[in-house]
Every structure is written in C-alpha cells, then in structure tokens.
N, C-alpha and C positions, 0 to 999 in steps of 0.2 A: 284608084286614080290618083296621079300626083299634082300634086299644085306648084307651082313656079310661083318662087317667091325672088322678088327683086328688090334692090334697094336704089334709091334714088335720092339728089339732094337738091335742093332750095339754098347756094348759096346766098353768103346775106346780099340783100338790096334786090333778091331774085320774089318772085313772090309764084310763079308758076301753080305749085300744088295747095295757095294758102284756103283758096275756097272747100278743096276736099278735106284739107285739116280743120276748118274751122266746123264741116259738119258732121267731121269726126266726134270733136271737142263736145259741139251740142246736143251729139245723141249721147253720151255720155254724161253728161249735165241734165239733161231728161230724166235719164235711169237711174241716175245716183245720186243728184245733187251735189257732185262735183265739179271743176274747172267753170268758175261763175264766170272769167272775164269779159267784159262788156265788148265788141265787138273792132269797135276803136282799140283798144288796146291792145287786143289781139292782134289786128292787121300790122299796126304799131311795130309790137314786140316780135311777132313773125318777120317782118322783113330787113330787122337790125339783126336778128338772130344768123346762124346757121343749124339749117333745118336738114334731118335725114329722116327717110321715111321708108318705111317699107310695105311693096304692095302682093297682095297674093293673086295670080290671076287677073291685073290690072286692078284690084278692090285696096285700096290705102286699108291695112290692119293697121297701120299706128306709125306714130311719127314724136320727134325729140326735137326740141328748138332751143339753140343755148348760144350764150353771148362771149363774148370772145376769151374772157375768163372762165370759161368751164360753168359758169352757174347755168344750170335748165330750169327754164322759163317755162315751158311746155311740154308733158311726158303724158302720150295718150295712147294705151293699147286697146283696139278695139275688143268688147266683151266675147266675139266670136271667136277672138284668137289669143284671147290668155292661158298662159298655162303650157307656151307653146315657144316659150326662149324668146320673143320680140322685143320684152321690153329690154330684156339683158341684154342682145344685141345693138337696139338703139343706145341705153348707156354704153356699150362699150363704142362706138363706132364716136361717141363726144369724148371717150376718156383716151381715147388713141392719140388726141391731141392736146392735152393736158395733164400737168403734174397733179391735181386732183380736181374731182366736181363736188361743185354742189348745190342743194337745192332747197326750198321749202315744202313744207307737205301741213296738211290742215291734222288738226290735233286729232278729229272725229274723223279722220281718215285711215282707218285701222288695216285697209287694203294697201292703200302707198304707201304706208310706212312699214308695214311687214316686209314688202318685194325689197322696200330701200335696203332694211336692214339685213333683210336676206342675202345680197350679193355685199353686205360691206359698207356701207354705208353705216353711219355713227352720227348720232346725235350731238350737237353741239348744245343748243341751246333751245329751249320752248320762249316763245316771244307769245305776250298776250294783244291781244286785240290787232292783228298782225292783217287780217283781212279786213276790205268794205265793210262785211258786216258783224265784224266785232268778233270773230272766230278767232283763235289762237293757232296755230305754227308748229312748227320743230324745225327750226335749220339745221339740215344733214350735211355730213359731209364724207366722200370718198377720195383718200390718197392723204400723201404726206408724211406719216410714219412708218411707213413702208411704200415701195412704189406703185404706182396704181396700177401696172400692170402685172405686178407680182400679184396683188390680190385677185385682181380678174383673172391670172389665170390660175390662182386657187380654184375658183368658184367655181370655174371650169372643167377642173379637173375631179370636182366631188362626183 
C-alpha cells in the first residue's frame, strides 16, 4: 500500500497547522526529553516563522519552522517516520531560500546533531548554559563556503 505524502506551508503570521505541530513537538518531548519550549514560545516563534510540513495520509510526520534568515527554530520528525528522508526534505525546502541555515541543537542531543552533521551541517561553536535549563548548544551551520545547494545536492546524490 502507498502512502501520499504532501507538503504544506504555514506562511509567517499563518498559524493554520500550529496546534498539530505543537502536539508533534510534545510527543516528542515525552519520549525523549527533547524540544522543552514552553507553549508561549512556541506559538510565539511558530507564527513569525515560516513553517513547512509534511503530512502522510493527512498525519503531520514532521515540520521545519525558520525566521527569515535561514536560522530553524523548530525541526520535528515524527519517530514513526525517521529514517525516511523527512527531515532532509524539510531542510532542504528552508535552504531553497537561503545562502545558508542555521541552527541550535542541545549538546545531549546525539540524534540531532548526527542527521545535522550528516547532510552538512558544521559546527560553529558549543555555547554553555545556552538553554532554560542550563544545557549547552552547538550552533550549526549549513552553506557559505560552498553553495548550499551544491551541498544538498551532494547529499543527494550519495
């Protein structure tokens, strides 16, 4: 059986799909004790952002929320569907419109910061007590010394 996967967007000031992202976000936060943001924040950040999402079957698998500079705010693949190119596609559908992106990731995050570094992403820097609660960082970043879609479509092509 095939599943229809679609992509859809939340321009910014749009907030249409913020409630299924947000219970994306907290089942994900559940399972892993990642993405803590308090709920304000979120809505906040979600609706300056622009947001693309992709759903399987009408089921949101995961969604990318970033500010008008390439930084992402928000990078959630649902655990059902990792391992299945989602996340790469939501980066790539933010880097289609910027010279490069980038992001944060929690130091104890040995899942996000693998997939960053996987497609190209490159650490900048580790920032200490970077999160609420005292966690530390790595700002990554994608593009710049070569063009970002020269790399993506490296990635793409392995």
């Amino acid at each position: 059986m095939s599943a229809t996967v679609e992509t859809r967007r939340d321009p910014r000031g749009d907030a249409t799909y913020e409630s299924e992202a947000w219970q994306l976000k907290e089942q994900i936060r559940r399972e892993e004790g990642v993405l803590k943001q308090r709920r304000s924040f979120f809505r906040d950040a979600y609706r300056r952002a622009d947001c693309r999402l992709l759903f399987v079957d009408d089921e949101l698998a995961g969604f990318v929320s970033a500010r008008q500079d390439g930084y992402i705010l928000f990078l959630a693949v649902s655990p059902d569907y990792r391992g299945e190119g989602f996340g790469e596609r939501l980066v790539a559908a933010i880097a289609e419109d910027h010279d490069s992106v980038t992001c944060h990731a929690r130091a104890t995050n040995d899942q996000a910061l693998a997939f960053y570094r996987h497609i190209g992403f490159e650490d900048v820097r580790r920032i200490e007590n970077y999160y609420e609660d005292g966690g530390d960082a790595y700002y990554l970043k994608l593009g710049e010394d070569r063009s970002l879609s020269e790399k993506l479509s490296e990635f793409v092509r392995r």
